[in-house]
BAVEXSE-192719 format. One line per field, with one value per residue (C-alpha): residue number from 0; y, z, x. Coordinates in steps of 0.1 Angstrom, whole numbers, plus 5000, padded with zeros to 4 digits. Each point is the difference from the previous one (the first is absolute). Layout:
// residues N
n	c(NUM,...)
py	c(Y,...)
pz	c(Z,...)
px	c(X,...)
***
This chain:
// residues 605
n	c(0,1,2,3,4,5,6,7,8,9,10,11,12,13,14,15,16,17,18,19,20,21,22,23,24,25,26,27,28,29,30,31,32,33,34,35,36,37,38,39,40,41,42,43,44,45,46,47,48,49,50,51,52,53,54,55,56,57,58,59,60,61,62,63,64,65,66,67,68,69,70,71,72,73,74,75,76,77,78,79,80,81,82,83,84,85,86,87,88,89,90,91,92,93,94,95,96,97,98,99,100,101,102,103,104,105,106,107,108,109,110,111,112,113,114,115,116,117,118,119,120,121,122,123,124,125,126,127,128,129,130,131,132,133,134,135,136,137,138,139,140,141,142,143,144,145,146,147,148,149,150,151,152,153,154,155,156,157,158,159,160,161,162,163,164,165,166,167,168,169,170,171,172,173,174,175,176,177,178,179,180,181,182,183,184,185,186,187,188,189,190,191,192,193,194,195,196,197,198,199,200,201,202,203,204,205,206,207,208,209,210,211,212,213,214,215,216,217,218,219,220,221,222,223,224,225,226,227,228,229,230,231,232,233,234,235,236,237,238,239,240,241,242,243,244,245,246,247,248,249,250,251,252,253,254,255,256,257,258,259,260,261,262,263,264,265,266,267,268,269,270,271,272,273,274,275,276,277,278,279,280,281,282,283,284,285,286,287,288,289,290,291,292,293,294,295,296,297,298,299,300,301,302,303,304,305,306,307,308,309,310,311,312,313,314,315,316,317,318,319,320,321,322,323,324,325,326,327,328,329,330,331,332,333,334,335,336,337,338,339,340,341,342,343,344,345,346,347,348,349,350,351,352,353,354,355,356,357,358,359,360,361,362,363,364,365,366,367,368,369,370,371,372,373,374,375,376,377,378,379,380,381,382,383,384,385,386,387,388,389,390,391,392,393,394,395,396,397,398,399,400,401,402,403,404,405,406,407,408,409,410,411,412,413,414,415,416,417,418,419,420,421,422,423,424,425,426,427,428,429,430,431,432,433,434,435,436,437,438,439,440,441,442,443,444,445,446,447,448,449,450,451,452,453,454,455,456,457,458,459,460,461,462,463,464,465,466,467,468,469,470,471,472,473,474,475,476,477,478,479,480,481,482,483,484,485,486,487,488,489,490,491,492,493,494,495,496,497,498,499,500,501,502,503,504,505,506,507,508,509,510,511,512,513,514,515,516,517,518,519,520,521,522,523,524,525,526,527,528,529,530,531,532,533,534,535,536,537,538,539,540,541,542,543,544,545,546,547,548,549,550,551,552,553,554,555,556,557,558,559,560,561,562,563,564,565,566,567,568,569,570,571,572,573,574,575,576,577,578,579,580,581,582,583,584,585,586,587,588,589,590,591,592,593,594,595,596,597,598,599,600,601,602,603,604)
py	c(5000,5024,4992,5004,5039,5003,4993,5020,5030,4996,5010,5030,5016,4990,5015,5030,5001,4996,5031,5023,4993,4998,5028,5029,4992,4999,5030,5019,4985,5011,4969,5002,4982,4976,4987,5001,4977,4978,4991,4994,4970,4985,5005,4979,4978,4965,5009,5019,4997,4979,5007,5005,4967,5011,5034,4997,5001,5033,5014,4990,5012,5032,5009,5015,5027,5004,4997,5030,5020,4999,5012,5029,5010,5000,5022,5027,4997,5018,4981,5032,5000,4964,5002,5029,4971,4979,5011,4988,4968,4983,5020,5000,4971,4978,5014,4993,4962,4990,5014,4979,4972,4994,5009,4979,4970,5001,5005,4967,4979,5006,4974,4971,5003,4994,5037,4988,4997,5033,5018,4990,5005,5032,5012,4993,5022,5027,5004,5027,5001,5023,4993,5013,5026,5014,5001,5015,5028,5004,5005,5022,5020,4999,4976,5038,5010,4998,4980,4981,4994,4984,4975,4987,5004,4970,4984,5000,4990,4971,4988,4999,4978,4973,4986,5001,4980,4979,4992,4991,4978,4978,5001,4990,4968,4968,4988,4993,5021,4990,5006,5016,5028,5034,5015,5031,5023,4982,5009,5036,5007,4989,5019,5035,4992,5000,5029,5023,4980,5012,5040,4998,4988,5024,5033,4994,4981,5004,5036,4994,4973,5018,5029,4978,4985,5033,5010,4967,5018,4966,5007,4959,4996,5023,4982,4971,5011,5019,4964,4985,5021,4992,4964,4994,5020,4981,4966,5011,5007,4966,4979,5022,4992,5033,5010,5009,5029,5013,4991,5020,5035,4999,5003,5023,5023,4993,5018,5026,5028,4990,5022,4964,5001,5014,4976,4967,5010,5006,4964,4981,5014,4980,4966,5012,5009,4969,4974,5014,5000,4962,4998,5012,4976,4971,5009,5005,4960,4986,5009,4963,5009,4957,5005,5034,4985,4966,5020,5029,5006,5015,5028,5005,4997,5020,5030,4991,5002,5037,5012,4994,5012,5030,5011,4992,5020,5031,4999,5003,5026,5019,4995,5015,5033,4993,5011,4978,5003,4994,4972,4985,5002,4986,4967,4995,5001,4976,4973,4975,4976,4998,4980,4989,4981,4976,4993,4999,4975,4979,4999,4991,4969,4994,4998,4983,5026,5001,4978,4992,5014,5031,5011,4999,5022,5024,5004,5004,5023,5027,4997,5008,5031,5012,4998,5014,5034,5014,4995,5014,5035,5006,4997,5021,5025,5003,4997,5008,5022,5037,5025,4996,5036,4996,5017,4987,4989,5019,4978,4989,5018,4971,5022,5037,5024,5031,5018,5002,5012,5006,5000,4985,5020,5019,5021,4973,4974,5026,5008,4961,4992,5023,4992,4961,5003,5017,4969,5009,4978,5012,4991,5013,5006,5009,4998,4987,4963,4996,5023,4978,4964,5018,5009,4967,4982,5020,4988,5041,4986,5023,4998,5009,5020,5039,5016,5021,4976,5006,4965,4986,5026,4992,4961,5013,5009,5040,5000,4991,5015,5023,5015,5004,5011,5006,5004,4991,5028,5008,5030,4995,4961,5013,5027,4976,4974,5026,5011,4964,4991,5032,4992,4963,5006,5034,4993,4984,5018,5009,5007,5006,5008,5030,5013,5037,5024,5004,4964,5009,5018,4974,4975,5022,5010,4959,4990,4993,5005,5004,5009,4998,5013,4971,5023,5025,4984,4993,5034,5015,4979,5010,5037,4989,4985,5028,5022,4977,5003,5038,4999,5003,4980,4964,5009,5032,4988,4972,5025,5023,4963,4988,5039,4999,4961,5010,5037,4988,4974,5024,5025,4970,4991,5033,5008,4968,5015,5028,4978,5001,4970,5022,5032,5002,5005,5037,5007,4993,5030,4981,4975,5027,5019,4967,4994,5035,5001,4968,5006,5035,4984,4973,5022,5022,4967,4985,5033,5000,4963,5014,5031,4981,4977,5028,5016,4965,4994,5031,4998,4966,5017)
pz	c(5000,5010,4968,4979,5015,4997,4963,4996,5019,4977,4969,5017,5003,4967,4988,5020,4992,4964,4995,5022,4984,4960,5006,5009,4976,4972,5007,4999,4969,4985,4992,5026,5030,4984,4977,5032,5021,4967,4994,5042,4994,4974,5020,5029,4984,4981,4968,5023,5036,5006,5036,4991,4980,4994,4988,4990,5038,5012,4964,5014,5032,4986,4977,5033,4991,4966,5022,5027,4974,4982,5033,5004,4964,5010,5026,4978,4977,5011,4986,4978,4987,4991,4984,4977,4991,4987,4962,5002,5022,4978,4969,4996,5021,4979,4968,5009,5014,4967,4978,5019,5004,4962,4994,5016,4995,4965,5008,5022,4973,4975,5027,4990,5034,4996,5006,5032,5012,4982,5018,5031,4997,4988,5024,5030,4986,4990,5039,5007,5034,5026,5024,4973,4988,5031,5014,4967,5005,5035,4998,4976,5019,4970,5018,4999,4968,4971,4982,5033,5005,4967,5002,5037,4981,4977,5028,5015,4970,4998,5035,4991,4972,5020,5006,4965,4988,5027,4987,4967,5006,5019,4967,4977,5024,4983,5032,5007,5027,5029,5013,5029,4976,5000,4968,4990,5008,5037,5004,4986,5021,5036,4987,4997,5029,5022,4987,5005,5040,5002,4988,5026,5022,4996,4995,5027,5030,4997,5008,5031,5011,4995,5021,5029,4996,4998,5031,5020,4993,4991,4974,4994,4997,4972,4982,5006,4985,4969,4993,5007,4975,4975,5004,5004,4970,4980,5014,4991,4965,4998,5009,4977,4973,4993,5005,5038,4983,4992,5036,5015,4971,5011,5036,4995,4982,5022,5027,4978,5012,5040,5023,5010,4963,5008,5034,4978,4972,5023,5024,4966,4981,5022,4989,4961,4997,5013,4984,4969,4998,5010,4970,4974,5024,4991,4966,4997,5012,4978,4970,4986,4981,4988,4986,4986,4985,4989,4983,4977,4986,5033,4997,4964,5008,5033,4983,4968,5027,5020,4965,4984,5035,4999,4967,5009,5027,4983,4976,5025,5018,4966,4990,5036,4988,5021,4986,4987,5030,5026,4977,4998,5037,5010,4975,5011,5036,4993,4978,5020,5016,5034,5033,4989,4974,5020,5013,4971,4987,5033,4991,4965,5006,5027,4975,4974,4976,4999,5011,5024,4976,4985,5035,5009,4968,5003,5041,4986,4973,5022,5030,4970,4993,5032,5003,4967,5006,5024,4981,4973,5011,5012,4966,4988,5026,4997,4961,4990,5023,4981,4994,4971,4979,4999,5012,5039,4996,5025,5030,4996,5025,5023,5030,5000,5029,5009,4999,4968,5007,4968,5008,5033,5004,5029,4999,4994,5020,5030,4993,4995,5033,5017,4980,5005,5037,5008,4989,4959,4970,4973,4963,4990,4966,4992,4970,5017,4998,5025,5025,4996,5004,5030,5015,4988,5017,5031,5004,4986,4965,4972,4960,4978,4969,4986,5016,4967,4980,5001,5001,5025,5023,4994,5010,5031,5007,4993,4987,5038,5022,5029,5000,4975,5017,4966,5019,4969,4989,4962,4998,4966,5008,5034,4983,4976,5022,5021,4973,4987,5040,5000,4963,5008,5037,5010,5035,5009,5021,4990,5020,4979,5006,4979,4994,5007,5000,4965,4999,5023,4980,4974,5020,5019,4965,4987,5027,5034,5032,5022,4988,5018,4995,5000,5021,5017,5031,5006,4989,5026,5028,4990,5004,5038,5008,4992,5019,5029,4997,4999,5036,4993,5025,4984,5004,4982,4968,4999,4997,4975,4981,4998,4991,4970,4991,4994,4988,4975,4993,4995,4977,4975,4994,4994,4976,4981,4991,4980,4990,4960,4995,4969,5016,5027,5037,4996,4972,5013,5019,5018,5013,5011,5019,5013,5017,5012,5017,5018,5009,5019,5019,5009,5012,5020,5018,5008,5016,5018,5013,5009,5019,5015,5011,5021,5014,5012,5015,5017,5023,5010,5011)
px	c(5000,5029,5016,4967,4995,5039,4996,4970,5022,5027,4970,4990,5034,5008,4971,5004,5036,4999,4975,5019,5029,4990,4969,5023,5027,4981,4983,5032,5015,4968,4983,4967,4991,4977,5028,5019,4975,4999,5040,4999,4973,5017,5031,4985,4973,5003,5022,5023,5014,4967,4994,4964,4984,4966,4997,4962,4989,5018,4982,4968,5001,5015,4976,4983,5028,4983,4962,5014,5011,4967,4982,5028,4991,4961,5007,5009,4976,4963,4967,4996,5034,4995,4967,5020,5024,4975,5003,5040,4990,4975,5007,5036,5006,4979,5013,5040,4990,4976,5023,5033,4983,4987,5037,5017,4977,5007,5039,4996,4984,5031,5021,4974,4977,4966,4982,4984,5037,5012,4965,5006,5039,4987,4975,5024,5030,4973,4995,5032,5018,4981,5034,5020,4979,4989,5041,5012,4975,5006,5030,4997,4974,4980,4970,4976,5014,4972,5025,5002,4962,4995,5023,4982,4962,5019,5008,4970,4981,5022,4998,4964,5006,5015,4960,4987,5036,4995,4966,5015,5021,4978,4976,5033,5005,5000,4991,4960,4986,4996,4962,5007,5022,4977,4990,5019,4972,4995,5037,4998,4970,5017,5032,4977,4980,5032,5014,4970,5005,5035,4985,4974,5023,5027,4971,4979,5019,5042,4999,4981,5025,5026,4987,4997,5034,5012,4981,5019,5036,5013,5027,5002,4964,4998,5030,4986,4962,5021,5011,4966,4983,5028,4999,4966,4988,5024,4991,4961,5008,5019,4971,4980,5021,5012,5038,5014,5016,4968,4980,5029,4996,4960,5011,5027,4975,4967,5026,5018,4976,5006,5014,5022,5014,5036,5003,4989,5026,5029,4987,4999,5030,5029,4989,4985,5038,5017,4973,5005,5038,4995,4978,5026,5025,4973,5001,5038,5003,4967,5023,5003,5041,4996,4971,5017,5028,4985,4975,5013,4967,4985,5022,4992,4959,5005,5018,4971,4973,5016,5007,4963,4978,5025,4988,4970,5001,5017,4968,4975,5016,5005,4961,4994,5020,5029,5032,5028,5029,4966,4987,5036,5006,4969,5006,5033,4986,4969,5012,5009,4978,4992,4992,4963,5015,5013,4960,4985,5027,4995,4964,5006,5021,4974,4976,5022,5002,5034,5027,5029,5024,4981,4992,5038,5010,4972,5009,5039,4987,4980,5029,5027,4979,4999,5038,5006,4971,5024,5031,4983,4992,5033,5010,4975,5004,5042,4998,4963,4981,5012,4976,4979,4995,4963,4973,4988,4965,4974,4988,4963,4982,4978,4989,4985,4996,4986,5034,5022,5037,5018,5039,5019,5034,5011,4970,4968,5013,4993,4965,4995,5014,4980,4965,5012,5006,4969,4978,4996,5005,5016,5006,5042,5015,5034,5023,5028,5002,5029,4977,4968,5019,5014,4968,4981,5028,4996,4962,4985,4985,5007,4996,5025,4981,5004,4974,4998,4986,4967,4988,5018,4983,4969,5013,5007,4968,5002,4963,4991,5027,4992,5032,5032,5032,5027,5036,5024,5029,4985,4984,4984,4989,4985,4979,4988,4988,4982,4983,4989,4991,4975,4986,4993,4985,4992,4991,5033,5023,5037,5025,5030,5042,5009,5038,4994,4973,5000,4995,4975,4978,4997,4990,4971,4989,5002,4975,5018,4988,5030,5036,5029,5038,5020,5030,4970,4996,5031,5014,4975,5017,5034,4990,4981,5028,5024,4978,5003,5039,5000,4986,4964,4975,4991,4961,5003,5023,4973,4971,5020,5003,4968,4986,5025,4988,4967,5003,5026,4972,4975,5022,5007,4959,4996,5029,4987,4967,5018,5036,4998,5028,5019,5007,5028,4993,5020,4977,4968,4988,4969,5024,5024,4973,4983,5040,5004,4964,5011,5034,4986,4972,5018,5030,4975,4985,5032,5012,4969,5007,5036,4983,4975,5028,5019,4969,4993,5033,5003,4967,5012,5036)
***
C-alpha cells in the first residue's frame, strides 16, 4: 500500500514538475505556455520518460479544466449580451461546421474509407478545442474583444452539437437496437427539459443561496458551493446528454448579473488554471509517436484535414465581412480538432461504426493537431503577423444605449468614466483600433467605426439616442456629425467638445446644446490657482472662478448669435462690442466681489 501511494506521489510531482519547468520556459523563448504544457507530457508520458502509463485518464478528469473555464467565461457574459450573440452562434457557427464538415468528408473518402467512416472522422475533427481556444485568447486578453466573442459563439454552437452527432451515430450503427434505446426525439426532449432545470435553477434559487452563505462568513463554504455549482451543472447536462462544458456556460451565465460574480470567479479560477494545464499535460502524453511513425499517412491526412477546415474557416469569416489578417487568424486558431472528438469517437466504435484501428488514427490525428496549432502561430506570429495595408473593417454594432460617445482620448474617456460610474450605459466609438482593443480588453465595451459615416451612426442607434456627447479633435468631422445628429433626431440632446470659441460658434449654430472648450475649464483653474498663489483667500479666488466660468459662458452664446464664420473676429464689430460689453461688466462685478471681500473682512477685525 505504502509503495502503491509512493508511486502515485512520484506522478504528481512529475506532473507538477514537468509544467513548472517546460511552462515558463517556453513562454520566454516565445513559444506559449500551452505548447509548453504539451512537450512536458510527452516528456513524461508513455513514448517518453514513461512515468505516466495511461495518459487518457488525467485527460478525462482534466477536462473539468475545460468545464471551469466554460463557467468563468459565463460569468462574464450577461443574458442580454448573450442573446446579442445569437446571430454569430447559430448563424456563423452553423455555417463554419456544415461547410468543414461536407469538406472534409469528401477529403476523407479520397483514402478508400467508406463515407460513414470519413463522416464521423469528420464530424469529430470539426469540433475545435475550447481548452485551446479559450487559453490562446486568454492570454491574449482578447476573450471581450468582438473578434474574441465570435470565436466562443463557435464554440458554443459546437458544444451543442455534440447531442445531435451523438444521435447520429447511434442511427449509422450496424448494430440492431436494443429496445430499451430511446428514440432520438425522447433523448432530445430530456436534454431540453434539463436545461431549462438548470435556468430555473440558477434564475430563481443560486442567488439566494449564495446570500446566505455569504451571510455565514465561511470563506470555505463558499469555495466549496463555487465548485458545487460548477460540478453539479455539469454532471446535469451529462446525464441529459448535452456536453458538461455547456451545463457549466448556463450556470456561469444564470450568475453573471449576481452581486457574488467577482467572489465565484476569483474561488473557481485556482483550480480552472491548474486542471486545464493537466489537460494539455494529458494531451501532450495521449500523442501515440508508434502509431505516428508506423503510419506516415496521419500526418499527411492530419495537416489535409487542418489545411481544408482552415480554409473553410477563412471563407466563413470572409462571407461574414471580416477582414483577411482577422479571417486568417481566427483559421489558424480554429483548425484543429478538439477534446469532443475523442467522445464522439468512443461512441462510434461503441457502436461499431468504426473500428479499433480508425479510432486509434483519428484520436492520433486530432491530438497531432492540437500539438501542431500552437507551434503554428508562433510561426505565424514571428514571420507572418505584419500589418496588412488595408482598410480595418468597422465593428458590427450588437448593443445600443441611450448615450452615444463618439471618440475616447484623454478628454471622452473622462466624461465616460463619470457617466459610467454613476450607474449609466453607454454605447462608445472611436477611430483608434489600438484604443478600442484596449478598452474592450479592459471590460468598457467599445466599437471601432468613423463616427462620420453617416451610416454607422445610425447602427449605433442615433435615430433613438437621448444624448450625443462628440469629444474627437477634428473640427470639421465634429461639425458634421452635429449637424447629421440634429437632422436625423431633433429632440436628442448634444453635448459637444469644441477647439476654441470660434469653434464654438459653429457648433451652437450646427444644433448643440452644450459646448465646452476643450482647455476652458482648466485654463480657468490655472488663473484660480494663480490667484490663490498671489495671496488671495481660497474662498474668494473660487468665487472670482466660478463668476468668470459662467460669464465667459454666457459671453460666447451670445457672440454666436451674431458670429458670421468668414469675417475675422477684429472685423466684426458686433462681436467686438458683444466682448467689450462683457469684459466691463464682468470687471465691475468682480471688483465688487473684491470690495465686498474687504468690507467683509474688516467688520470681523
Amino acid at each position: 500500500m505504502a509503495a502503491e501511494s509512493a508511486g502515485d506521489l512520484v506522478r504528481v510531482v512529475a506532473l507538477l514538475g514537468a509544467a513548472v519547468v517546460a511552462v515558463p520556459l517556453f513562454k520566454r523563448i516565445g513559444l506559449g505556455s500551452v505548447l509548453g504544457y504539451l512537450a512536458a507530457g510527452l516528456a513524461i508520458g508513455p513514448y517518453g520518460l514513461k512515468v505516466i502509463g495511461d495518459p487518457h485518464a488525467i485527460i478525462h478528469l482534466a477536462e473539468f479544466g475545460v468545464v471551469m473555464f466554460l463557467f468563468v467565461i459565463g460569468l462574464e457574459m450577461k443574458p442580454s449580451h448573450l442573446w446579442g450573440l445569437r446571430r454569430q452562434i447559430f448563424g456563423l457557427g452553423s455555417m463554419q461546421v456544415i461547410i468543414s464538415a461536407i469538406l472534409m468528408t469528401i477529403v476523407s473518402t479520397q483514402f478508400g474509407v467508406s463515407w460513414e467512416v470519413a463522416f464521423v472522422s469528420s464530424a469529430g475533427f470539426v469540433l475545435t478545442s475550447t481548452a485551446i481556444v479559450m487559453q490562446v485568447l486568454g492570454e491574449r486578453k482578447e476573450l471581450s474583444t468582438k473578434r474574441g466573442q465570435k470565436m466562443v459563439s463557435i464554440l458554443l454552437f459546437e458544444d451543442l452539437l455534440i447531442v445531435p452527432l451523438l444521435a447520429v451515430v447511434t442511427f449509422l450503427s450496424p448494430f440492431e437496437s436494443s429496445q430499451n434505446s430511446m428514440p432520438w426525439w425522447q433523448s432530445a426532449g430530456i436534454a431540453m427539459f434539463a436545461l431549462a432545470v438548470l435556468v430555473v435553477i440558477g434564475r430563481f434559487i443560486l442567488n439566494p443561496v449564495f446570500r446566505l452563505l455569504a451571510n455565514a462568513k465561511a470563506r470555505e463554504v463558499m469555495t466549496a458551493a463555487a465548485l458545487f455549482v460548477v460540478l453539479g451543472s455539469a454532471l446535469l447536462m451529462e446525464e441529459a446528454g448535452l456536453s458538461m462544458a455547456m451545463g457549466a456556460f448556463v450556470a456561469g451565465v444564470m450568475l453573471s448579473e449576481s452581486a457574488f460574480r467577482h467572489q465565484l470567479e476569483a474561488d473557481i479560477e485556482p483550480f480552472r488554471g491548474l486542471l486545464l494545464g493537466l489537460f494539455f499535460l494529458g494531451v501532450g502524453m495521449a500523442l501515440d509517436l508508434k502509431v505516428v511513425a508506423e503510419n506516415w499517412q496521419l500526418i499527411l491526412l492530419g495537416v489535409l484535414f487542418m489545411l481544408t477546415k482552415g480554409c473553410c474557416i477563412y471563407l466563413v469569416a470572409r462571407l461574414a465581412r471580416s477582414n483577411h489578417k482577422t479571417a486568417l487568424e481566427r483559421a489558424l486558431l480554429m483548425a484543429q480538432g478538439g477534446e469532443f472528438a475523442f467522445v464522439l469517437f468512443s461512441a462510434a466504435l461503441s457502436k461499431g461504426v468504426i473500428d479499433e484501428t480508425v479510432n486509434a488514427n483519428m484520436t492520433a490525428i486530432v491530438v497531432l493537431s492540437m500539438v501542431l496549432t500552437p507551434l503554428i502561430l508562433v510561426i505565424y506570429e514571428k514571420y507572418g503577423a505584419k500589418e496588412i495595408a488595408e482598410e480595418i473593417s468597422p465593428d458590427e454594432i450588437d448593443e445600443q444605449h441611450p448615450i452615444l460617445i463618439v471618440g475616447m482620448g484623454r478628454f471622452g474617456q473622462i466624461v465616460n468614466d463619470l457617466l459610467r460610474l454613476s450607474g449609466y450605459a453607454t454605447t462608445i466609438i472611436d477611430l483608434n483600433p489600438k484604443m478600442i482593443k484596449g478598452f474592450n480588453e479592459y471590460g468598457i465595451k467599445s466599437y471601432f467605426g468613423d463616427a462620420s459615416r453617416r451610416e454607422f451612426l445610425i447602427a449605433a442607434g442615433l435615430e433613438h439616442a437621448e444624448m450625443l456627447v462628440v469629444a474627437i479633435d477634428n473640427k470639421e468631422q465634429t461639425s458634421a456629425i452635429v449637424h447629421f445628429a440634429r437632422e436625423v433626431n431633433p429632440n436628442i440632446k448634444i453635448i459637444v467638445r469644441a477647439y476654441d470659441r470660434f469653434h464654438t460658434f459653429e457648433l451652437y449654430d450646427a444644433g448643440a446644446n452644450e459646448v465646452i472648450r476643450e482647455t476652458f475649464d482648466s485654463a480657468v483653474r490655472t488663473g484660480r490657482t494663480a490667484l490663490e498663489n498671489l495671496g488671495m483667500e481660497p474662498e474668494v479666488a473660487k468665487e472670482i472662478a466660478d463668476y468668470y466660468f459662467h460669464g465667459d459662458r454666457h459671453e460666447v452664446r451670445l457672440m454666436s448669435q451674431v458670429y458670421e464664420p468668414n469675417t475675422e473676429f477684429f472685423k466684426n464689430p458686433a462681436l467686438q462690442d458683444i466682448a467689450r460689453e462683457c469684459d466691463q461688466k464682468m470687471a465691475a462685478d468682480i471688483q465688487e466681489i473684491l470690495i465686498r471681500t474687504k468690507e467683509s473682512d474688516a467688520e470681523e477685525s
